[in-house]
C-alpha positions in Angstrom: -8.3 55.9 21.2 -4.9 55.1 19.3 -6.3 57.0 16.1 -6.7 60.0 18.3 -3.6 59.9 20.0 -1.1 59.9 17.5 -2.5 63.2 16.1 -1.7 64.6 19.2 1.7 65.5 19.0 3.0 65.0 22.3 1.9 61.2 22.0 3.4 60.9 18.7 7.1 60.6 19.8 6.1 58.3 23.3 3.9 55.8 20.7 7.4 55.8 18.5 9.6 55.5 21.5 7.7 52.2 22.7 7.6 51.3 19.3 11.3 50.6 19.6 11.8 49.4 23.1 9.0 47.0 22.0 11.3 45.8 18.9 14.5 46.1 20.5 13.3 43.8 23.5 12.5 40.7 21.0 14.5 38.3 20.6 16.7 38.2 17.6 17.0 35.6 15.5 20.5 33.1 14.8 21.5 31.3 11.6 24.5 29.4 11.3 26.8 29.5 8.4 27.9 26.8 5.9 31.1 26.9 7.0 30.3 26.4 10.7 29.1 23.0 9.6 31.9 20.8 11.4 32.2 22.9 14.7 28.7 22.0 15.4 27.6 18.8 17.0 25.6 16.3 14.7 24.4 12.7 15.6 23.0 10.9 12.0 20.1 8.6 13.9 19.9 6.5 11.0 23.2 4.4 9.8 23.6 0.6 9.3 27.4 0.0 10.2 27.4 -3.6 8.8 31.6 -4.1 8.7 34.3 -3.2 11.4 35.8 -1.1 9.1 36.3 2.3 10.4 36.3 4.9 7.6 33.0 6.1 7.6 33.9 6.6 11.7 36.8 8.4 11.4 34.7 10.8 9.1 31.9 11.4 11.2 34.7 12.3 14.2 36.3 14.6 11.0 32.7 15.6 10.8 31.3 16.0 14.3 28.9 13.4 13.6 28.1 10.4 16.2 26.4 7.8 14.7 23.2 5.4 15.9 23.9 2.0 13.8 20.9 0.5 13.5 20.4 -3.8 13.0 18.0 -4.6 10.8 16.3 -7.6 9.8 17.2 -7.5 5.9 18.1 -10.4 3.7 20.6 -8.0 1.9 22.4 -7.4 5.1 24.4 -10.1 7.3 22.2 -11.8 10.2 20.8 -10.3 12.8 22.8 -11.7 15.0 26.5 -10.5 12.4 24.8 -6.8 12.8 24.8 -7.0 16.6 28.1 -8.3 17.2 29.3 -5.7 14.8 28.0 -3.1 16.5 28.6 -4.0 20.5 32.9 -4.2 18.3 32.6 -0.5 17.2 30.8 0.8 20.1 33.4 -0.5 22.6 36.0 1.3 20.2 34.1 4.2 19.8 32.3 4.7 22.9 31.5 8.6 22.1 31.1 8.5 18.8 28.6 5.0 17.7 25.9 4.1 19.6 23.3 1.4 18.3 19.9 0.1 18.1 18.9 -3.3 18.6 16.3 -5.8 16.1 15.4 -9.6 16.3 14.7 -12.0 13.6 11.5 -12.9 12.2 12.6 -16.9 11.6 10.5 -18.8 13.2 8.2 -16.4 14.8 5.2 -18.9 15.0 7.1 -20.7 17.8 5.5 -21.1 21.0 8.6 -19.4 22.7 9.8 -17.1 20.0 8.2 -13.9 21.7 10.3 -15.4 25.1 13.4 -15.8 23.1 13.0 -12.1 21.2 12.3 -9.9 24.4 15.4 -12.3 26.1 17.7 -11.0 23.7 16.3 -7.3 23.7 17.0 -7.2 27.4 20.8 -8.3 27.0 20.6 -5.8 23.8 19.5 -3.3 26.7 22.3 -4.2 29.0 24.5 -4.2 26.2 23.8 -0.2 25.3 21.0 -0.3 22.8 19.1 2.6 22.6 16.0 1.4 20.6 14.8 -1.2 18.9 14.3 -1.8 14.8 11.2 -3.4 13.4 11.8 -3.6 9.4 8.9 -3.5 6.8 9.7 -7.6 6.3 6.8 -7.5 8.9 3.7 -6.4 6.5 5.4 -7.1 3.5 7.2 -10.5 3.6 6.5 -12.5 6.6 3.8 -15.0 6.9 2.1 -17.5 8.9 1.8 -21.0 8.0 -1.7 -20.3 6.9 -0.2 -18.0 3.8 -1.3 -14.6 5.5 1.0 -11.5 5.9 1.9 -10.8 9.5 1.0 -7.3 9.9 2.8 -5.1 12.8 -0.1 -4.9 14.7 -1.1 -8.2 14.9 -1.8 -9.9 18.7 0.8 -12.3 18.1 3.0 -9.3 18.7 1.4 -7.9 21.3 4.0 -9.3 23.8 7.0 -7.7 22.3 5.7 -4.4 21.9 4.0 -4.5 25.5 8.0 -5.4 26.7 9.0 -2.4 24.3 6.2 -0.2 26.0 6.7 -1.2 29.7 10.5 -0.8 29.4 10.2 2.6 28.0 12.8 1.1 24.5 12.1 3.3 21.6 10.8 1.4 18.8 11.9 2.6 15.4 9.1 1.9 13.0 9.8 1.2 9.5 6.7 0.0 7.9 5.4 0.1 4.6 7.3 1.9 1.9 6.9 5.4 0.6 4.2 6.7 -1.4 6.2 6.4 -4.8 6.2 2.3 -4.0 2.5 2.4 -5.0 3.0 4.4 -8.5 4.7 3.4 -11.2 8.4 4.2 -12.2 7.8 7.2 -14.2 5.2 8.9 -12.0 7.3 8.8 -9.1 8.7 12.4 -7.5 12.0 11.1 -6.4 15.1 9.4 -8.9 16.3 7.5 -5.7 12.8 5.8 -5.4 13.0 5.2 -9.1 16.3 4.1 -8.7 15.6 1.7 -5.7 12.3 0.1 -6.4 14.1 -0.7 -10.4 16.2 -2.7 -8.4 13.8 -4.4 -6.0 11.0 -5.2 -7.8 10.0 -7.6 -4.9 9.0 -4.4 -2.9 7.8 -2.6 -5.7 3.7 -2.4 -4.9 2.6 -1.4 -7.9 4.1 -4.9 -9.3 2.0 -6.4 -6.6 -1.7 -5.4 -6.9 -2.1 -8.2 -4.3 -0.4 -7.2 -1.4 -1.9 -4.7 1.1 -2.3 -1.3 0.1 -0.3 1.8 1.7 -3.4 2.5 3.5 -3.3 -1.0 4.7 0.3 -0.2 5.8 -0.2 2.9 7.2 -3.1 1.8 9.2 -1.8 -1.2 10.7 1.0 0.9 12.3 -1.3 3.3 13.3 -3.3 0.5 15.2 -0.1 -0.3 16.7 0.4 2.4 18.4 -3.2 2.8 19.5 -2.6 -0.5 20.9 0.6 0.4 22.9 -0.2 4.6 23.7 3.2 4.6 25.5 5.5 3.7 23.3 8.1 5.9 22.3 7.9 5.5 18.3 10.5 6.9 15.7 9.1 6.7 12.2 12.0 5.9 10.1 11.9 7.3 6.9 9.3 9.7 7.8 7.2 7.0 8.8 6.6 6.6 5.1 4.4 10.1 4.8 7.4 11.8 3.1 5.1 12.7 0.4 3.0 15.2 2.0 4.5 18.0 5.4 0.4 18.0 6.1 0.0 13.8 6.4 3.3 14.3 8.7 1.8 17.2 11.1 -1.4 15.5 11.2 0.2 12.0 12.1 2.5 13.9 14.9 -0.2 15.2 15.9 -2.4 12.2 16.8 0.4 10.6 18.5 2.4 12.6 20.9 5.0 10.3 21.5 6.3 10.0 18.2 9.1 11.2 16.4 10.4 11.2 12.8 13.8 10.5 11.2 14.6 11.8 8.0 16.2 8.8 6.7 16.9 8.9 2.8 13.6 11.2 2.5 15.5 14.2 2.1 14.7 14.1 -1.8 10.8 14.4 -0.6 11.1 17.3 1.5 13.1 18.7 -1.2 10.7 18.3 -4.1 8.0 19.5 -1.8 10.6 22.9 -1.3 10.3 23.0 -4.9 6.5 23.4 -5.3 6.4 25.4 -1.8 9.1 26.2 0.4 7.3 28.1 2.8 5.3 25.2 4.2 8.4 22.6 4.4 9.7 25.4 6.3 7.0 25.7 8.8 6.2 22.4 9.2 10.3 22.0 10.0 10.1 25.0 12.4 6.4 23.7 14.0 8.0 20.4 14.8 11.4 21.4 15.9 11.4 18.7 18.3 9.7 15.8 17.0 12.2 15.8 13.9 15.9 13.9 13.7 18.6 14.2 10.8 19.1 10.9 9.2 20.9 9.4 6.4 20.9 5.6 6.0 24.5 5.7 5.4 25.6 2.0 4.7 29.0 0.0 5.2 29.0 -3.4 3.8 31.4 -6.2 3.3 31.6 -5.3 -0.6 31.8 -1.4 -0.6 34.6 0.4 -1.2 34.3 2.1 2.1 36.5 5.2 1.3 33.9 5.6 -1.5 30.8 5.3 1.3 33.0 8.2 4.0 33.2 10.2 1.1 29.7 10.2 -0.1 28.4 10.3 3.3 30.7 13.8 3.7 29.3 14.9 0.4 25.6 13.8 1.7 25.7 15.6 5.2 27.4 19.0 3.6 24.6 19.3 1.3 21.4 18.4 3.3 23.6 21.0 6.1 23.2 23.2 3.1 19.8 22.9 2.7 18.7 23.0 6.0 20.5 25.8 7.0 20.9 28.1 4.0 18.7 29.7 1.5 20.7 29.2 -1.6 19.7 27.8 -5.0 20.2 23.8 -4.4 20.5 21.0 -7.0 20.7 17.2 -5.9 20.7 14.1 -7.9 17.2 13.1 -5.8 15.4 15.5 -7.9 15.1 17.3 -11.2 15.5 21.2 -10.8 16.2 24.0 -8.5 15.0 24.0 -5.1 15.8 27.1 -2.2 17.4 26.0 1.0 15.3 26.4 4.2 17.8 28.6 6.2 16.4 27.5 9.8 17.2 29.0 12.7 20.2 27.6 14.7 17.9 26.7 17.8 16.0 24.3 15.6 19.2 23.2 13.9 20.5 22.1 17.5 17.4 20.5 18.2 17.1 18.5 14.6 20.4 17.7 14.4 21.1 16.9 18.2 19.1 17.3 20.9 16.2 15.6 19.8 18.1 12.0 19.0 19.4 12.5 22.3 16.3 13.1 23.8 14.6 10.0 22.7 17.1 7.9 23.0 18.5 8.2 26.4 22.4 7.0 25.9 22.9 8.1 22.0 25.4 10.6 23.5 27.6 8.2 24.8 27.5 8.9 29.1 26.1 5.4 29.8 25.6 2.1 28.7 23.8 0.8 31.7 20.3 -0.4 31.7 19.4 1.5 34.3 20.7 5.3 32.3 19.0 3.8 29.2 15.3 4.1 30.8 16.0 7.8 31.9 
């Protein structure tokens, strides 16, 4: 027995002895500092570059940042069709550095050929360099058929876009629904930027509109989705809209294997979830090491000041870099009060911040822009 050895003395030392080869033998733990932040390579897999301006480029190369821009369907943004041209300009300029992911209007979707004419103009998108493709929450919480109903992302009418998606092995970045706060009012929500956002859009506010579909309804229909197409390689923007809880997101990456999440303006969530317990954010981060991708939603637009936009995207990727990778006492506008970082170790930072994004989508990293390299 072990009791009865180490009273023997001769055992005593030998127990000790393997003790330490034992310990010395594990591996040991890297972190990397705040200052390292711009020697290490970074890809932010959620951008919209809506301008040919080039600021917010030139300080994500300052940065070490590549960037996915990604078209959108949004009546805030220019057309679809503005977005793409946009970004096939910027990527040819910046080959290493911007890569992009492809979307497709909803006008018009009742057409008997508009499925044709979508998955046409995916497959140039394709052959062009994208690296996914963007389906926005317009679809669930804006379009609708002629007979007044909401089109919802899994309806069958559908079916033939996602089955291209599926069969072509394209990521499909998911954003559907809106995040939990959208159902609450303003002053219950956890976040300021939610505040601060659905204040201004009261059209996507959901407490406003008792008549829409639910965030269960929202949640579910995507969910369907996916249980429709098993092979699809999803990336939940934004979290996939379960920012509010670490345990909805582990059991949701659990049930579906081949999906990822991108942290997309949610950074506040995991945050105010650090506040009230840091040791789970941190173990759902570490458990999921490679089903998670930094994100920002850093916007250029025709109107900004886009000096202003490189600078607060700096100031944005320093402190979630901060947060991440420290364990300081943070403050950020997103939330009232004093969170700790999460001081991960630099193997997940790689995979978060790198490695993952350029797992899932084949090209983000810049070494093809073939069809044939995108379906790796």
């Amino acid at each position: 027995m072990i009791t009865s050895a180490l009273r023997e003395p001769g055992r005593v030392v030998g127990c000790i002895a393997l003790v330490v080869l034992v310990a010395s033998c594990q591996p040991q733990e890297k972190y990397y500092s705040v200052e390292e932040f711009a020697r290490i390579k970074k890809i932010d897999a959620h951008t919209h570059l809506n301008t040919l301006d080039t600021t917010l480029i030139e300080q994500a190369i300052a940065d070490n940042f590549e960037l996915l821009t990604i078209n959108v369907d949004y009546p805030d943004f220019p057309p679809v069709g503005t977005q793409y041209d946009a970004a096939l300009a910027l990527k040819s300029k910046y080959p290493d550095t911007v890569h992009f992911a492809a979307s497709f209007s909803s006008d018009g979707w009742e057409d008997p050929d508009h499925n044709a004419r979508v998955i046409a103009s995916l497959k140039e998108a394709r052959q062009q360099g994208a690296v996914a493709v963007k389906v926005w929450k317009n679809i669930g919480m804006d379009v609708r058929d002629s007979d007044g109903q909401l089109l919802m992302v899994d309806d069958a009418r559908l079916d033939p876009i996602f089955a291209f998606l599926e069969s072509s092995n394209i990521p499909f970045i998911g954003h559907q629904g809106e995040p939990h706060n959208c159902w609450l009012p303003l002053d219950e929500m956890t976040v300021n930027n939610d505040r601060e956002y659905f204040q201004e859009h009261p059209q996507y506010h959901m407490f406003l509109h008792p008549d829409m579909p639910s965030y269960a309804d929202q949640m579910s229909a995507r969910n369907r989705r996916l249980e429709k197409n098993p092979g699809l390689r999803f990336v939940g923007a934004h979290l996939a809209s379960l920012e509010w809880s670490v345990d909805e997101m582990s059991a949701f990456l659990d049930r579906f294997p081949r999906a990822s999440l991108d942290m997309a303006a949610r950074f506040g969530q995991l945050q105010y979830q650090s506040m009230r317990d840091s040791a789970r954010v941190r173990e759902f981060m570490i458990k999921y090491q490679d089903r998670l991708m930094y994100a920002t939603d850093a916007t250029t637009l025709a109107e900004d000041d886009n000096r202003e936009v490189a600078q607060a995207a700096h100031a944005k990727w320093i402190a979630d870099w901060l947060y991440l990778t420290s364990d300081e006492s943070i403050m950020v506008p997103e939330i009232d009060g004093e969170f700790t970082g999460l001081k991960l170790p630099s193997s997940v930072v790689d995979k978060i911040y790198y490695s993952n994004a350029k797992a899932v989508f084949a090209n983000v990293c810049g070494q093809t822009s073939s069809a044939e390299g995108c379906t790796k």
